[in-house]
LONU-532515 format. One record per residue (C-alpha): residue number from 1; x negated, y negated, z negated. Coordinates in Angstrom, 2 decimals. Layout:
BEGIN
R, num, c1, c2, c3
R, NUM, X, Y, Z
...
REM end
This chain:
BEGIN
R, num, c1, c2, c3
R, 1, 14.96, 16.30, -28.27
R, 2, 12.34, 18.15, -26.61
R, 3, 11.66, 18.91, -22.79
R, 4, 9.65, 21.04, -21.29
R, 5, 6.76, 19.99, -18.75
R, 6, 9.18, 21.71, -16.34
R, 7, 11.46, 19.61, -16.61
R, 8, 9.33, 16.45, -16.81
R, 9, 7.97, 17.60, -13.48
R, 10, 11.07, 17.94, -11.58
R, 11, 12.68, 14.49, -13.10
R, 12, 12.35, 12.16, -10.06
R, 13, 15.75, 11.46, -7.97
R, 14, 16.19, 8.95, -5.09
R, 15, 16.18, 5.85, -7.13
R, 16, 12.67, 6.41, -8.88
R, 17, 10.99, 7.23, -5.07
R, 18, 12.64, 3.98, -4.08
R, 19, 11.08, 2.19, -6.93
R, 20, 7.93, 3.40, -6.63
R, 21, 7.81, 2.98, -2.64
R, 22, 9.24, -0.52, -2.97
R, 23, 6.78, -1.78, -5.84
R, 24, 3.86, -0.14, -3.78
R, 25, 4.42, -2.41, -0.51
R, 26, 5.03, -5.58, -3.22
R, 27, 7.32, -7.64, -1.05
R, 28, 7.15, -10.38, -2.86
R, 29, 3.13, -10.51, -3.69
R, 30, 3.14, -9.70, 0.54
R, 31, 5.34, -12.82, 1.06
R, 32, 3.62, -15.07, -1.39
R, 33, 0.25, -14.47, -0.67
R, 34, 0.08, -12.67, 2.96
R, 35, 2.76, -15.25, 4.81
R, 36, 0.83, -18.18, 4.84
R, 37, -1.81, -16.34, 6.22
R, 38, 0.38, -14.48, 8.84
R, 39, 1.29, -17.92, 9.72
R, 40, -2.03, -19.41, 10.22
R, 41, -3.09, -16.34, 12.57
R, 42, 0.48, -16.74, 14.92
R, 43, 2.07, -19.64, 14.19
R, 44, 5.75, -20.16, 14.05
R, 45, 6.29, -16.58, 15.13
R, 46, 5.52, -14.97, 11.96
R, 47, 9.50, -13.55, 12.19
R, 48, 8.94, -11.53, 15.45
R, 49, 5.51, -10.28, 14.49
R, 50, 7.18, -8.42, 10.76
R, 51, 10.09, -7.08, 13.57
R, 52, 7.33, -5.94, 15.69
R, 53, 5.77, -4.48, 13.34
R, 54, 8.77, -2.53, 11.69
R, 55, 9.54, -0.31, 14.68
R, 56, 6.34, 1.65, 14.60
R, 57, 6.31, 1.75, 10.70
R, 58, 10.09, 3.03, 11.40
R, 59, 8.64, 5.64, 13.43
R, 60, 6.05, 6.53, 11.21
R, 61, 8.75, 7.27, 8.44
R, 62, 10.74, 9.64, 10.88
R, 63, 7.21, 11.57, 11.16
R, 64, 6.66, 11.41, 7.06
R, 65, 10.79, 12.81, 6.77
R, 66, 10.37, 15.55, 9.15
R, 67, 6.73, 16.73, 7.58
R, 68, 7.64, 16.87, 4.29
R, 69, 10.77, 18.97, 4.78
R, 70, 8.18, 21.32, 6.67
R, 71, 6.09, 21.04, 4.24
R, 72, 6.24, 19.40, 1.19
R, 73, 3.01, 18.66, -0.57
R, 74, 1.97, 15.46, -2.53
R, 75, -1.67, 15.24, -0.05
R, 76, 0.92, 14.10, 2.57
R, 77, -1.17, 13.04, 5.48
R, 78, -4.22, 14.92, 4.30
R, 79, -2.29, 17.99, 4.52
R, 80, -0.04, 17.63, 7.63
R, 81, -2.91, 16.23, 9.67
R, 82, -5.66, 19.23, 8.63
R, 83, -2.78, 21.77, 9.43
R, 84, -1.90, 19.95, 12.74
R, 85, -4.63, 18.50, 14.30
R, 86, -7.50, 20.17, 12.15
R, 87, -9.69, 19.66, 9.20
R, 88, -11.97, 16.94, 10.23
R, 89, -9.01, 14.46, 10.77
R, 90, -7.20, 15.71, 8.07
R, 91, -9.73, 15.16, 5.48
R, 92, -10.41, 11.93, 7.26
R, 93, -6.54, 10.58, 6.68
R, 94, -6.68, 11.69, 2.82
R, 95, -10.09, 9.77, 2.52
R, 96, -9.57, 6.90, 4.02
R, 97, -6.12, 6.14, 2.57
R, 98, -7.93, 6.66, -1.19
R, 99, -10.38, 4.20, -0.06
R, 100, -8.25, 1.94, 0.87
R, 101, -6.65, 2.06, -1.85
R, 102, -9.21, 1.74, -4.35
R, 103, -10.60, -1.63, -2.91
R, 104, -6.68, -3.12, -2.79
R, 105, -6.80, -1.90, -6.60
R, 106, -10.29, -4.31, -6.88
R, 107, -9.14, -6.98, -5.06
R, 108, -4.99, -6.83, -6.66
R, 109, -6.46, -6.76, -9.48
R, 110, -8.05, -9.87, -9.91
R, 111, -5.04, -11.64, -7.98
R, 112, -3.02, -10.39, -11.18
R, 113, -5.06, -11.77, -13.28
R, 114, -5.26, -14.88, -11.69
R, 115, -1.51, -15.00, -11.51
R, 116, -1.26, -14.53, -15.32
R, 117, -3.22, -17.36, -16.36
R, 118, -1.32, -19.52, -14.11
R, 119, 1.91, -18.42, -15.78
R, 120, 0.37, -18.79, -18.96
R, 121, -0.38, -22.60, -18.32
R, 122, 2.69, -23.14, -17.56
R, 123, 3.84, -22.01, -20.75
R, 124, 0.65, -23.82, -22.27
R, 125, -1.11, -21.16, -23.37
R, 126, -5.22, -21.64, -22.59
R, 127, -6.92, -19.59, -25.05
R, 128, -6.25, -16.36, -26.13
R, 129, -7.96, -15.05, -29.56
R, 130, -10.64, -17.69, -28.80
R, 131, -11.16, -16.66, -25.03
R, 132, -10.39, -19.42, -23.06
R, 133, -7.87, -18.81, -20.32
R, 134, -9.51, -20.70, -16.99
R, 135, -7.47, -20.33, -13.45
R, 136, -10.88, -21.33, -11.67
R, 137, -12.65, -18.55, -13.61
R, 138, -12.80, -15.88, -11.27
R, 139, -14.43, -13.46, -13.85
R, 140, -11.53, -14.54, -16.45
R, 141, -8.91, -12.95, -13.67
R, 142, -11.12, -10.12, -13.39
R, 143, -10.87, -9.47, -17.00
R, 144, -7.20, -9.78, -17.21
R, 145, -6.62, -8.29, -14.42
R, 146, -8.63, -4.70, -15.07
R, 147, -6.45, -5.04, -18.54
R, 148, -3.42, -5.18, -17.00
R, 149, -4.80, -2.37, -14.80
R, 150, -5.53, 0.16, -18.07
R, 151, -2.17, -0.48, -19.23
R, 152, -0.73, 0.43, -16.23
R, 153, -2.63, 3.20, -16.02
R, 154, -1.90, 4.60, -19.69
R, 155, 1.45, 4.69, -18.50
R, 156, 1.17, 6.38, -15.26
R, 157, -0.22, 9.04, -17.34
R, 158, 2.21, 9.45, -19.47
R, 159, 4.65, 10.53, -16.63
R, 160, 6.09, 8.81, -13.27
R, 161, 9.82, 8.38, -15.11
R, 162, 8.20, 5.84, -17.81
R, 163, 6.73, 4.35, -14.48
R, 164, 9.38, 4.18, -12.25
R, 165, 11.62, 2.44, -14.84
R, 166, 9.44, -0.12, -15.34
R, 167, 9.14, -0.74, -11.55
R, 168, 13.05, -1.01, -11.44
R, 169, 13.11, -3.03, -13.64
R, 170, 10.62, -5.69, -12.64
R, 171, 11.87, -5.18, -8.49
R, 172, 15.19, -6.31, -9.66
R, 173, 13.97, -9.14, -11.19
R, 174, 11.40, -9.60, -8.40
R, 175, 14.40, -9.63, -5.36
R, 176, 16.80, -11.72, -7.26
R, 177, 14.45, -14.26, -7.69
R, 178, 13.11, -14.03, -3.52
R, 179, 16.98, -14.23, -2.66
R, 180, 17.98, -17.25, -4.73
R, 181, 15.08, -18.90, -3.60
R, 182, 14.54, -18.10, -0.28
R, 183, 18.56, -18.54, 0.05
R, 184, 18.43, -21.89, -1.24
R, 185, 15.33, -22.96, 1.33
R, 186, 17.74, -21.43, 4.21
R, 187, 20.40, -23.08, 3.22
R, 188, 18.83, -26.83, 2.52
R, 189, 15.77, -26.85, 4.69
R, 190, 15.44, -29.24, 7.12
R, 191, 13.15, -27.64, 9.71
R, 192, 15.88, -26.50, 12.35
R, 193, 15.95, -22.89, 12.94
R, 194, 14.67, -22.25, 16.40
R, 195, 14.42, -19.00, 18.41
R, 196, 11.28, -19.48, 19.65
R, 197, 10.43, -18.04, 16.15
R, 198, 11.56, -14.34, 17.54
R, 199, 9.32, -15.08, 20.74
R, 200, 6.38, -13.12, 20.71
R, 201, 5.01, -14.34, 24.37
R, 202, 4.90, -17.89, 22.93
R, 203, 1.66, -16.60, 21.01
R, 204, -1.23, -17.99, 21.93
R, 205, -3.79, -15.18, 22.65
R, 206, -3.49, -11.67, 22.43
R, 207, -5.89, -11.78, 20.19
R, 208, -3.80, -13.43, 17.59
R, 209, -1.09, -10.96, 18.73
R, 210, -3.03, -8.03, 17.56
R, 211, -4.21, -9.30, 14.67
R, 212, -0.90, -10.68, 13.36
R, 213, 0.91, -7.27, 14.37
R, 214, -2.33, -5.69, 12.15
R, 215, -1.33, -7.90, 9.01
R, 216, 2.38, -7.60, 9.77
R, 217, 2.15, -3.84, 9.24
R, 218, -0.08, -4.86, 6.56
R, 219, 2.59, -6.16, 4.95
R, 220, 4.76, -2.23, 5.53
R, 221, 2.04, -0.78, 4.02
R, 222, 2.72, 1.61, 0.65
R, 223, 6.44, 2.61, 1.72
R, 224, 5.05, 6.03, 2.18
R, 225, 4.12, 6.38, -1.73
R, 226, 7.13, 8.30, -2.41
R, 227, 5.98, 10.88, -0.62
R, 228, 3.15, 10.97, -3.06
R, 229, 5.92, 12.56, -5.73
R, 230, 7.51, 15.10, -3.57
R, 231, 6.28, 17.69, -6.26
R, 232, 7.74, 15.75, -9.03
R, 233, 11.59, 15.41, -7.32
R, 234, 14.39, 17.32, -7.77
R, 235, 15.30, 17.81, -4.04
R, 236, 12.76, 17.70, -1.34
R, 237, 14.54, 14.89, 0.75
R, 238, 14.35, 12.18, -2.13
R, 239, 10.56, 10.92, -0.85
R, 240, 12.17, 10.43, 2.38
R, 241, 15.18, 9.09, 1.20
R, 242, 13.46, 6.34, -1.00
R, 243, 10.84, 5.84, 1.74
R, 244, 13.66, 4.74, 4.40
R, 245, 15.87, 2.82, 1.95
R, 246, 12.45, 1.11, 0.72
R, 247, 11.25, 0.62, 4.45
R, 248, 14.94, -1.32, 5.49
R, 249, 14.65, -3.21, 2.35
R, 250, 11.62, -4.88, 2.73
R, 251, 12.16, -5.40, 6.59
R, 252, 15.25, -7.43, 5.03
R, 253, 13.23, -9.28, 2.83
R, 254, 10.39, -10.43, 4.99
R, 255, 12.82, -11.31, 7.64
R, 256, 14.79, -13.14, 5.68
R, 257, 11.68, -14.77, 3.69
R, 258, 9.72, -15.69, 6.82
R, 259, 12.65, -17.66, 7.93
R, 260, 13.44, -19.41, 4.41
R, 261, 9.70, -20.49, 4.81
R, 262, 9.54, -22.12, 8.11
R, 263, 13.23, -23.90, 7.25
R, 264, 11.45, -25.44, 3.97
R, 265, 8.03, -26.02, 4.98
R, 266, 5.93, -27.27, 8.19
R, 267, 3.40, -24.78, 10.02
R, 268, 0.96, -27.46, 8.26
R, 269, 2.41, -26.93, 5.07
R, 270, 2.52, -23.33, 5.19
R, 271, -0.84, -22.74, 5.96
R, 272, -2.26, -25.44, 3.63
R, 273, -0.22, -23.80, 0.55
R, 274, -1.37, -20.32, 2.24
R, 275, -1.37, -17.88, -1.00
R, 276, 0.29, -20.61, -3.10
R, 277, 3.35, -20.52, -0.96
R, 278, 5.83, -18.78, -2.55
R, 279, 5.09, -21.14, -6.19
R, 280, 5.11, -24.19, -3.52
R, 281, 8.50, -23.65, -2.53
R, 282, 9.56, -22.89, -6.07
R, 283, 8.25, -26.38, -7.43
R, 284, 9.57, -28.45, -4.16
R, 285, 13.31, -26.87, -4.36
R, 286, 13.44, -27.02, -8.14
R, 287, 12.27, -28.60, -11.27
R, 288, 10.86, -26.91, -14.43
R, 289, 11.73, -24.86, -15.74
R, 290, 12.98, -23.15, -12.99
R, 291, 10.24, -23.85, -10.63
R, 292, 8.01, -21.63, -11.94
R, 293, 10.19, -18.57, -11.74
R, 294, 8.89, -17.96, -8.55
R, 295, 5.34, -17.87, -10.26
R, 296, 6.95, -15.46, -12.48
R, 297, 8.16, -12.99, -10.01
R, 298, 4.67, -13.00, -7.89
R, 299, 3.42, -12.18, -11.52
R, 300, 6.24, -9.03, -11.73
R, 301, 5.17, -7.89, -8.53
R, 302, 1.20, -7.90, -8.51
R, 303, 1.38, -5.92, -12.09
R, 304, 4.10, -3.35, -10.30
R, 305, 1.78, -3.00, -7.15
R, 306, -1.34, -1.98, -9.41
R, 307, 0.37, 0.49, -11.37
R, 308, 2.30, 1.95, -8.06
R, 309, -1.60, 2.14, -6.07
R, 310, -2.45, 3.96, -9.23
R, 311, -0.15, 7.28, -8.86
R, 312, -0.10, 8.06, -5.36
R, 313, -4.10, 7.48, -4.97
R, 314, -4.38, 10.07, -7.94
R, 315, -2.00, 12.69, -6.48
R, 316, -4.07, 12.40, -3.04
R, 317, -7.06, 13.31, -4.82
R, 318, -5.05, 16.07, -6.91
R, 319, -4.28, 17.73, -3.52
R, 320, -8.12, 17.54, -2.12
R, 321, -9.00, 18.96, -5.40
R, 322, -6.92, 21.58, -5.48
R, 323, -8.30, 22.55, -1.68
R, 324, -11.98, 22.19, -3.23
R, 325, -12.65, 19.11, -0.49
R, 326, -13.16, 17.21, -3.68
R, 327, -14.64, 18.43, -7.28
R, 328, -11.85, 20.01, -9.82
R, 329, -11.92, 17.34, -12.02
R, 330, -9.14, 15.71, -9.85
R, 331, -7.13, 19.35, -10.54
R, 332, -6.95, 18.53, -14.66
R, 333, -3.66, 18.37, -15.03
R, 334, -2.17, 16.93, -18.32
R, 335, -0.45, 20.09, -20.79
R, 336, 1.94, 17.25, -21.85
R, 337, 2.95, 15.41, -19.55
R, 338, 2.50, 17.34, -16.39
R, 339, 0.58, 14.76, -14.46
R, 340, -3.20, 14.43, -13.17
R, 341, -4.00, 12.71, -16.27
R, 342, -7.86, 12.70, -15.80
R, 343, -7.73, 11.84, -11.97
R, 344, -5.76, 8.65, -12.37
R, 345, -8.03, 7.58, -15.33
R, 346, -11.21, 7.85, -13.06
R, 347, -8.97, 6.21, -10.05
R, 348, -8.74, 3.38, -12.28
R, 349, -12.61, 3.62, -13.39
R, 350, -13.65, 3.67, -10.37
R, 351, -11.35, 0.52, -8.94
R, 352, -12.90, -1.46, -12.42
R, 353, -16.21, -0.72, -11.42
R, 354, -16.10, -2.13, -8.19
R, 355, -14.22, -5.09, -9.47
R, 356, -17.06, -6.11, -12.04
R, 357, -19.92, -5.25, -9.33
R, 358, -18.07, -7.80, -7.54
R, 359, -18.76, -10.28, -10.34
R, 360, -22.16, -9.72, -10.54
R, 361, -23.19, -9.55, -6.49
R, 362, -21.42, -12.77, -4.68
R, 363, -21.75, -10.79, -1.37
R, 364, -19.80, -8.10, -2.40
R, 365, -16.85, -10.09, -3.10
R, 366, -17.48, -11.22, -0.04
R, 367, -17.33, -7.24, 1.42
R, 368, -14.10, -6.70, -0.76
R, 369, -12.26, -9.68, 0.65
R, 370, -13.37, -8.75, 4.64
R, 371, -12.10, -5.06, 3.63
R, 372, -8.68, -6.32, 2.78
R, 373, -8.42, -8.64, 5.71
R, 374, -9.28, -5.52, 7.67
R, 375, -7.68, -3.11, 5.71
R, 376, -4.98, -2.83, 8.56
R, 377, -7.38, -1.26, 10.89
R, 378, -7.68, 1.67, 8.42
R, 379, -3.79, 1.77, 7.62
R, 380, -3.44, 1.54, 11.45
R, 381, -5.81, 4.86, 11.41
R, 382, -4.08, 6.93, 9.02
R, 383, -0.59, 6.25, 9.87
R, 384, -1.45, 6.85, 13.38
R, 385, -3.24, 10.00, 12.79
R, 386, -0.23, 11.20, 10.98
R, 387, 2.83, 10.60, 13.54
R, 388, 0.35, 12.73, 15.93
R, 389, 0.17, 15.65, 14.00
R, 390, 3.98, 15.36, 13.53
R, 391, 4.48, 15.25, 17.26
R, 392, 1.64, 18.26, 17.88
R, 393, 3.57, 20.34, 15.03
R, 394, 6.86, 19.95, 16.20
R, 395, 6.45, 20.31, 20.34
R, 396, 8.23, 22.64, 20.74
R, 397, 11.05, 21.21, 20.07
R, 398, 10.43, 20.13, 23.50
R, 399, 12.57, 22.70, 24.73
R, 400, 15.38, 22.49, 21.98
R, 401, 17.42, 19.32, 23.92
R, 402, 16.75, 15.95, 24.61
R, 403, 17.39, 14.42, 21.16
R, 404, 15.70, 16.97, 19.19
R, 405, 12.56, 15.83, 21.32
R, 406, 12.46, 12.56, 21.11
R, 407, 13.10, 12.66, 17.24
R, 408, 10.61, 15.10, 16.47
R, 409, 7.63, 14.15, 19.68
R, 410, 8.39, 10.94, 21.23
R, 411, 8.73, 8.40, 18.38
R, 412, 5.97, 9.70, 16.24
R, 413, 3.81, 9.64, 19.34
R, 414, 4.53, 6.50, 20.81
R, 415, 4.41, 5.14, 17.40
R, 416, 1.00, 6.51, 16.54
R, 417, -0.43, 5.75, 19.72
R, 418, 1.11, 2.12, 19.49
R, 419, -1.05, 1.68, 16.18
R, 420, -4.17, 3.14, 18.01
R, 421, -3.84, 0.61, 20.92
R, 422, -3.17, -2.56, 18.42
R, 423, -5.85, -1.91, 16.12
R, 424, -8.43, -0.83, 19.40
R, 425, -7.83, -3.61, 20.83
R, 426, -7.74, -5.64, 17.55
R, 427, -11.60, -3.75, 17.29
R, 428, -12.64, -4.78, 20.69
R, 429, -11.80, -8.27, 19.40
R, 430, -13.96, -8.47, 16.74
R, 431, -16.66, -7.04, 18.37
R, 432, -16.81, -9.90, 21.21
R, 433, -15.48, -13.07, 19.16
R, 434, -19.03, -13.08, 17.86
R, 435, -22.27, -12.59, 19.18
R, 436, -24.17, -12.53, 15.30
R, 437, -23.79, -10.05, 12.17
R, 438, -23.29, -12.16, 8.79
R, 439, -21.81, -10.94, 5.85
R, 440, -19.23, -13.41, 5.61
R, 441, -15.51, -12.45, 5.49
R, 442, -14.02, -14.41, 8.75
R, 443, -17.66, -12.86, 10.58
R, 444, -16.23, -10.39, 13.15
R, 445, -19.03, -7.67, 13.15
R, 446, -18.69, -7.55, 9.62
R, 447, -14.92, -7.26, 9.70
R, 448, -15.22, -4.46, 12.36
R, 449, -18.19, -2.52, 10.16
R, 450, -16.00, -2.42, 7.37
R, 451, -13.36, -0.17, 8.05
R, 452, -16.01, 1.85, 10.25
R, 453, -18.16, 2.41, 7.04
R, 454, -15.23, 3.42, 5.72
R, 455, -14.67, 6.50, 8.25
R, 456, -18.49, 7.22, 8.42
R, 457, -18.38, 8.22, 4.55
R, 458, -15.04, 10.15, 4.95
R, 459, -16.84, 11.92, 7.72
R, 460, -20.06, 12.68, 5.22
R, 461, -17.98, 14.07, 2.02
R, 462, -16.21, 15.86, 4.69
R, 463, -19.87, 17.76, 5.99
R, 464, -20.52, 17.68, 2.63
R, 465, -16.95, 19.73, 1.14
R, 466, -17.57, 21.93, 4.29
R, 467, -20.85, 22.77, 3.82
R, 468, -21.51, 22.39, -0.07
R, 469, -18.33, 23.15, -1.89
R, 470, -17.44, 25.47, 1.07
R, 471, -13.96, 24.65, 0.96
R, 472, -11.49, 27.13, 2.70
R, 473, -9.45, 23.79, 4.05
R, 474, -12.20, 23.42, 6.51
R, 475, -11.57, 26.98, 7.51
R, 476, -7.43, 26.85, 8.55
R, 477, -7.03, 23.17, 7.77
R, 478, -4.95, 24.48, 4.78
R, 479, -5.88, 25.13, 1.20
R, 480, -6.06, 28.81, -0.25
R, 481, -6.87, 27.16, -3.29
R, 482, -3.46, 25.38, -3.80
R, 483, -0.73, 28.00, -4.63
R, 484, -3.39, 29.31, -7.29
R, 485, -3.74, 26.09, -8.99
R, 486, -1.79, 26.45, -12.64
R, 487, 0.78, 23.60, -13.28
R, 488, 2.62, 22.80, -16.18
R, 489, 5.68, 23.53, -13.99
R, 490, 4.44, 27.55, -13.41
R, 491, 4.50, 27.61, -17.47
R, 492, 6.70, 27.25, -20.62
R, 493, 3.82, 26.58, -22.88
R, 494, 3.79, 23.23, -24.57
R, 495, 6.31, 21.12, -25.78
R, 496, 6.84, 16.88, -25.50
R, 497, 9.09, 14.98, -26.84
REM end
């Protein structure tokens, strides 16, 4: 049977957006690996901090909904932001999320690998063709992982469907496994459950406050990836369908995982174990076999959140490339399969590259590890950025009743400005809880340079697509360039199968 690239294009319902959103935030590598972490930054009140941090992502999403039924376009917050608020900011948001992603692809990738071998002892497997499989090799995990990472990739090419039923596939294994689990901690731990837990004024500082808010929406972050497909759906409310059901879902999850944790284990315990957590609890509830499904499941979900930062970073830069902010070569879209075939394949070059240059310069590993611990500054940035332009589009629905303003202006605003405040303030913090630059990843300077290095190149290829490629997005904040771009959708020609 044969479809056209037509057909291919406009294949996505509610259930693959929810796939792709929910593999994208990785609840499970989040809980396993960021929890421990969350815990050693505010203690016992790890709970309140994910609640916390859910109401501003929730406005957030009501700003993503209402966009993209105004306008849908895969750039998402490149797009709504240039048209809203102008250009500059616009471009910013689109740059800084690619970024962002492309060092989380680095890093993830490595954790992947690293979870592989450790599933692989279990099953006592150390060598592979002759290659010897080391946990403590840190260039072994590299390896592995930047395989797993072409794989993934190949398929992403090949079209979202084959992608999105993979991610199904593995979530459902990935939840069942967090539910049984974390039920069975809840159930037979023998920490009492207190509600000091859902206390936020019994953190210590505000200091730790805003920094565990930071990492709690940290752990929210990649809901909005469905929103990345909204050109590959068959109705234009499926992105913000899966978005909210994927959003609910993993506020469900950490809730109910942060709680299973502090039942099972002491605040000692958890932040000991710290990224081990999840294959702690595993190997103190049960014995093996079974205690190393949990190992398993991280495994599911780091290979699903490499493959799910893959396709929405490459439709980003499809959308800039179309609007000439970035070269063409992002525009090459596959005759087959209908998707930016070449784009994703240099996404993923350019994610191995900085992985090996990690290997060989120490102090850049050192850079890539401060850039995800401060990653939430630039999430912080781009979310905020675009709940403002929602609220600056859609004011005058100031005058259309009470409701209609608050859903369309307040939320978005006070959400966006929320994230401003935190990650200011978590800024300021940096800045004066050291009094030295060093480039070490807990050195505050160097935490705070990070994500501003970050904006001060998105502000250069933005002088530079303005004033060199002469793009007509810095003209209206909207791309002539786009409607003339030639998909496989505008077209019969070609065949797959």
């Amino acid at each position: 049977m044969s479809h056209h690239p037509a057909e291919l294009r406009r294949s996505l319902g509610v259930v693959d957006g929810v796939a792709i959103a929910a593999s994208s935030t990785a609840a499970t590598t989040s809980i396993a690996i960021g929890m421990g972490t969350l815990v050693a930054t505010v203690g016992l009140q790890a709970p309140v901090l994910l609640l916390l941090a859910f109401l501003p992502m929730l406005g957030i999403a009501c700003a993503y909904a209402r966009l993209n039924r105004s306008e849908p376009n895969c750039g998402s917050g490149y797009v709504w932001v240039g048209s809203s608020l102008g250009p500059w900011p616009g471009f910013l948001t689109g740059w800084v999320n690619i970024v962002g992603a492309i060092i989380f692809l680095a890093y993830t990738s490595a954790v992947t690998g690293s979870v592989i071998i450790q599933c692989a002892a279990k099953a006592h497997v150390t060598s592979v063709a002759g290659f010897a499989l080391d946990p403590n090799s840190t260039a072994t995990s590299t390896v592995i992982g930047l395989v797993v990472l072409t794989a993934v990739t190949a398929m992403a090419v090949t079209g979202v469907r084959s992608a999105t039923r993979l991610q199904a596939g593995l979530l459902i294994f990935e939840y069942a496994v967090l539910l049984i689990f974390c039920g069975w901690a809840l159930i037979t731990g023998e920490h009492e459950l207190s509600l000091s837990w859902f206390n936020p004024f019994a953190i210590e500082s505000g200091t730790a406050f805003a920094q565990g808010l930071v990492l709690a929406v940290f752990f929210f972050w990649g809901w909005d990836a469905a929103f990345s497909l909204t050109e590959e759906t068959k109705d234009v409310g499926n992105p913000a369908r899966g978005g909210f059901i994927a959003l609910f879902a993993m506020l469900g999850l950490f809730l109910f995982a942060s709680v299973a944790f502090q039942r099972e284990m002491s605040l000692p315990e958890l932040i000991r174990n710290g990224p081990q957590a999840l294959p702690y609890l595993g190997a103190k509830l049960a014995a093996e076999p079974w205690a190393s499904v949990p190992l398993l499941a991280l495994m599911f979900s780091a290979v699903a959140s490499v493959q799910s930062s893959v396709i929405p970073t490459a439709r980003g830069l499809l959308a800039m490339g179309r609007d000439r902010t970035m070269g063409p070569v992002w525009t090459r879209i596959h005759p087959r399969y209908g998707t930016p075939a070449t784009g994703t394949v240099l996404v993923m070059a350019v994610a191995t590259a900085v992985a090996l240059l990690a290997l060989a310069i120490p102090k850049l590993s050192d850079m890539i590890l401060a850039a995800v611990n401060s990653i939430g500054l630039v999430v912080a940035l781009y979310y905020g950025l675009t709940a403002i332009a929602c609220a600056v589009r859609f004011r005058s629905t100031l005058r259309a009743g009470a409701r209609e303003a608050l859903l369309a202006v307040g939320v978005p605003a006070a959400s966006g400005l929320a994230l401003f405040a935190i990650g200011g303030y978590l800024g300021y913090s940096y800045l004066t809880g050291t009094d030295h630059f060093e480039l070490s990843p807990d050195n505050g300077w160097f935490m705070f340079s990070l994500p501003c290095a970050i904006v001060a190149s998105g502000l250069a290829m933005a002088a530079w697509a303005k004033y060199r490629r002469c793009s007509p997005y810095f003209v209206t904040g909207r791309g002539t360039d786009a409607d003339r771009l030639r998909l496989p959708m505008d077209h019969p020609a070609g065949t797959a199968s």
